[in-house]
Backbone as JSON Lines, residues from 0, in Angstrom:
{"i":0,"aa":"X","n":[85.36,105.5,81.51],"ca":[85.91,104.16,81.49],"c":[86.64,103.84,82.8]}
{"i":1,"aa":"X","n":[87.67,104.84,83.28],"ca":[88.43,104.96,84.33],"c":[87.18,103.81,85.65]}
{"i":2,"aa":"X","n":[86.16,104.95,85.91],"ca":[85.31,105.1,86.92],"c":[84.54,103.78,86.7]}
{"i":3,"aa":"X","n":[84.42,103.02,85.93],"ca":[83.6,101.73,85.7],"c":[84.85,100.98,85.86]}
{"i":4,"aa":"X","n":[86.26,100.94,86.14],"ca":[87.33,99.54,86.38],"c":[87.1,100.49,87.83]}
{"i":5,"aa":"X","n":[87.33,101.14,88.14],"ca":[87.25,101.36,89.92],"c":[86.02,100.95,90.41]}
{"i":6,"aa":"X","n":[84.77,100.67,89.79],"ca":[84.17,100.72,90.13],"c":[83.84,98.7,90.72]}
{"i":7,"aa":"X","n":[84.45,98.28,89.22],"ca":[84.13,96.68,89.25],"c":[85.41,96.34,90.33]}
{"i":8,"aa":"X","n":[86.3,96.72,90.5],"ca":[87.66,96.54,91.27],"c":[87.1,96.77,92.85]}
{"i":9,"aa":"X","n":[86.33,97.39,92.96],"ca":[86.19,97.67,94.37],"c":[85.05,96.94,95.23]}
{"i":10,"aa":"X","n":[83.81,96.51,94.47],"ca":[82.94,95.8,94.34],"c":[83.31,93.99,94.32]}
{"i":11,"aa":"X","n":[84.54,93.8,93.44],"ca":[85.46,92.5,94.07],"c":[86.19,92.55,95.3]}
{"i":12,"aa":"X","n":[86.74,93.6,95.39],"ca":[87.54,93.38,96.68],"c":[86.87,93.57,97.81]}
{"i":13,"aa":"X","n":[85.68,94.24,97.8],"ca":[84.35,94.12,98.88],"c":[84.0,92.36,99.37]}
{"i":14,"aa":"X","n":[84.15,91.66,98.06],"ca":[83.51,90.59,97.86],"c":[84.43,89.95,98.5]}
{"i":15,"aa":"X","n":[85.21,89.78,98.48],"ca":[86.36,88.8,99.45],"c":[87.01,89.1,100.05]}
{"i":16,"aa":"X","n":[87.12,90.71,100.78],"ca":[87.94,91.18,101.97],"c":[87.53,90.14,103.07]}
{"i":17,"aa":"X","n":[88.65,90.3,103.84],"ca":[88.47,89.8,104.99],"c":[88.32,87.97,105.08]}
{"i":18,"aa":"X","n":[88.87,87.66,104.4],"ca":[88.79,86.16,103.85],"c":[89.44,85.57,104.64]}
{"i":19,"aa":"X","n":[89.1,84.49,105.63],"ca":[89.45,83.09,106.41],"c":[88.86,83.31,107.41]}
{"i":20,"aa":"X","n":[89.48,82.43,108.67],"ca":[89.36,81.83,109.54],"c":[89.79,82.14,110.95]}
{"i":21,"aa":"X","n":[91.21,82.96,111.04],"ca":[91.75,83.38,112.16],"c":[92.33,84.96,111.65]}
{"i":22,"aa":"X","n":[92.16,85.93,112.68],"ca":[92.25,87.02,113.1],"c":[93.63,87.43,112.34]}
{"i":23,"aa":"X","n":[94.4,86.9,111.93],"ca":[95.53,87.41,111.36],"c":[95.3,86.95,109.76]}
{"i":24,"aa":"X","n":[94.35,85.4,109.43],"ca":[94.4,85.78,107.97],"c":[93.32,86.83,107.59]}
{"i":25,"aa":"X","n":[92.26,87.09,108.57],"ca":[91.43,88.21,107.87],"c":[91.97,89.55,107.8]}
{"i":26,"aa":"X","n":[92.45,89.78,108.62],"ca":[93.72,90.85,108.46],"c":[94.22,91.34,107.35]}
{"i":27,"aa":"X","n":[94.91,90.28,107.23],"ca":[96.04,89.99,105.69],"c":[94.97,89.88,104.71]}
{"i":28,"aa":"X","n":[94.25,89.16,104.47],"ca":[93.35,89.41,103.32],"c":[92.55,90.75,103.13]}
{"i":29,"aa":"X","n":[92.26,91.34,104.53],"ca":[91.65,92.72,104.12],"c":[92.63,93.58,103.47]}
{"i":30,"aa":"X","n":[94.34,93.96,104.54],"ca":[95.12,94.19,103.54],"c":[95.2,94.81,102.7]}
{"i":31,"aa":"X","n":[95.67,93.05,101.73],"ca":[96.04,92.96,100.92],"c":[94.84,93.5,99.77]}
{"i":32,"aa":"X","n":[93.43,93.4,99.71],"ca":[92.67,93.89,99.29],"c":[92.64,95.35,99.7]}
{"i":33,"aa":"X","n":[92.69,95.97,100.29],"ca":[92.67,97.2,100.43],"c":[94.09,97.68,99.68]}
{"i":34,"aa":"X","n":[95.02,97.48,100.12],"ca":[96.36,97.98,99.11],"c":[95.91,97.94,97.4]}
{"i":35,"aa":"X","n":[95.43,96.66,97.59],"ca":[95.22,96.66,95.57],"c":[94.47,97.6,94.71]}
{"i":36,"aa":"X","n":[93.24,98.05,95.84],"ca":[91.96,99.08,95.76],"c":[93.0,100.04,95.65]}
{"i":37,"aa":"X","n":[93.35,100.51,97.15],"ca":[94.21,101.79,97.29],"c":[95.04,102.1,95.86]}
{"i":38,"aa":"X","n":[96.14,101.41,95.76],"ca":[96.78,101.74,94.73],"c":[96.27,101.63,92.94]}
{"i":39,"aa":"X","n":[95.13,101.03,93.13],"ca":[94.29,101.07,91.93],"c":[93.66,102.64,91.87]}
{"i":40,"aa":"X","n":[93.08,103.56,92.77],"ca":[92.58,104.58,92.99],"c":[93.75,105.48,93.03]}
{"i":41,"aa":"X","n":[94.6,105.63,93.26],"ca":[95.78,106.45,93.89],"c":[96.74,106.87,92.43]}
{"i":42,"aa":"X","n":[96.36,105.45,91.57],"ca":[97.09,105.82,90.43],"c":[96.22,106.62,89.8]}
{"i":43,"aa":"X","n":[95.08,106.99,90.06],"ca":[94.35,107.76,88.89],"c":[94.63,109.22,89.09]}
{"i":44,"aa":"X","n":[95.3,109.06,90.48],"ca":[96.37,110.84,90.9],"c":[97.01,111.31,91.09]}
{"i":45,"aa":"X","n":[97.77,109.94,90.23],"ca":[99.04,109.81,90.14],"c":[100.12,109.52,91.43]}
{"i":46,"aa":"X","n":[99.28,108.66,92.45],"ca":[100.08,108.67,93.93],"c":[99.66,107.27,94.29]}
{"i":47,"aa":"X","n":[99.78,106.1,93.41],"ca":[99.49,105.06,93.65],"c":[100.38,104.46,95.17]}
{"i":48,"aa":"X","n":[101.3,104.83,95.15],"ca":[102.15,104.49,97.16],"c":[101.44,104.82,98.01]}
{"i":49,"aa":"X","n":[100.97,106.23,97.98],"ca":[100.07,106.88,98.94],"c":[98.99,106.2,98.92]}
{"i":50,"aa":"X","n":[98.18,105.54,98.02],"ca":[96.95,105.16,98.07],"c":[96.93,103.73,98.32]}
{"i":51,"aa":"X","n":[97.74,102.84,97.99],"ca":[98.18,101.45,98.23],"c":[98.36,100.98,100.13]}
{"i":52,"aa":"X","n":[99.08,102.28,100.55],"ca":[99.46,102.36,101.99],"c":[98.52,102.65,102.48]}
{"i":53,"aa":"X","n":[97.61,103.89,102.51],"ca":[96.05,104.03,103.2],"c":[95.2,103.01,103.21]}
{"i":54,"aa":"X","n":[95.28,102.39,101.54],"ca":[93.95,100.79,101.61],"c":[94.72,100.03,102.34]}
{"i":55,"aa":"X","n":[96.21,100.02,102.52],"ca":[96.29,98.63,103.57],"c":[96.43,98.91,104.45]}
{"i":56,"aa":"X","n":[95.96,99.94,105.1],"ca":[95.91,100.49,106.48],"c":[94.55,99.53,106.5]}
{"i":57,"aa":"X","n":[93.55,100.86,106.3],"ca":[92.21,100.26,106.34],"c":[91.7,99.26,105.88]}
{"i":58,"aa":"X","n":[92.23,98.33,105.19],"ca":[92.11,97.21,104.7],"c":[92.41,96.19,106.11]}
{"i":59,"aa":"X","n":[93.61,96.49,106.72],"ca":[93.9,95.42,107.99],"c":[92.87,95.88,108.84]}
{"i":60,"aa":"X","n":[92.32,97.19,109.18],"ca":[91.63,97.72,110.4],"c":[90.16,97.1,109.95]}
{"i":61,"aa":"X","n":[89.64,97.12,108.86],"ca":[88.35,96.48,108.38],"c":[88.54,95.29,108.88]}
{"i":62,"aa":"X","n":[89.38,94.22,108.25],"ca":[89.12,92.53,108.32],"c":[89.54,92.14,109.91]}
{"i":63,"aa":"X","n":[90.33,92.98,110.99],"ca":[89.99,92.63,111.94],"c":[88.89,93.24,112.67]}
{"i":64,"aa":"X","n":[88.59,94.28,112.43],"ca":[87.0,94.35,113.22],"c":[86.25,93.66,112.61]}
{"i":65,"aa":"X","n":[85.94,93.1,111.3],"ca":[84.93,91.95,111.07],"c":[85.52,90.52,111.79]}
{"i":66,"aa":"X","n":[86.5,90.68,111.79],"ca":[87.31,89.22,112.41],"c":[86.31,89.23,114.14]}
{"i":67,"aa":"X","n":[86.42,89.94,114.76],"ca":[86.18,90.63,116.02],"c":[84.49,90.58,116.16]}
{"i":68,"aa":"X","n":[83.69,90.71,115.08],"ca":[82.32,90.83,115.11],"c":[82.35,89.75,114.96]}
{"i":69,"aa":"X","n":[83.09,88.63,114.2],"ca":[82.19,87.42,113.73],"c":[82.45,86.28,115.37]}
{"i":70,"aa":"X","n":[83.48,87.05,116.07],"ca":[83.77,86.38,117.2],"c":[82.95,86.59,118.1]}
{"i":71,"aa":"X","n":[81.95,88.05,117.78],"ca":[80.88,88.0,119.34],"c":[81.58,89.28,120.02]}
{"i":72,"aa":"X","n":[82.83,89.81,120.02],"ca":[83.66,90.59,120.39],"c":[82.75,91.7,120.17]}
{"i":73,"aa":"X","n":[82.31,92.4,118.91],"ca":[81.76,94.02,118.78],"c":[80.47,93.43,118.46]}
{"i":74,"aa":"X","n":[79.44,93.99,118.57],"ca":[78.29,94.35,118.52],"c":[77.98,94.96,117.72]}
């Protein structure tokens, strides 16, 4: 059961990471989607902080390199 809400949870937040227009809201929307993932996963090991803080690491580092591709910037 666990593995089917991580599963639909992550598959949404795929779906709308990285959401807007300028380089700081895709940012923040990756984020903030990545923290929610993170700490959705993190609680299942009982370290939901630890895992909340890693997705919004990589959550900001995702939505600005897509921010960055959609500008022509990366290749």
């Amino acid at each position: 059961m666990r593995s089917t809400i991580v599963c639909i949870v992550v598959l949404a937040c795929a779906g709308i990471a990285a959401c807007g227009t300028t380089t700081g809201s895709r940012s923040a929307s990756g984020a903030a989607m990545g923290a929610a993932g993170g700490a959705l996963i993190g609680s299942m090991s009982a370290n939901a902080g630890k895992g909340a803080l890693i997705g919004a690491g990589a959550g900001a580092l995702g939505g600005y390199l897509y921010d960055q591709h959609r500008k022509g910037n990366i290749d």
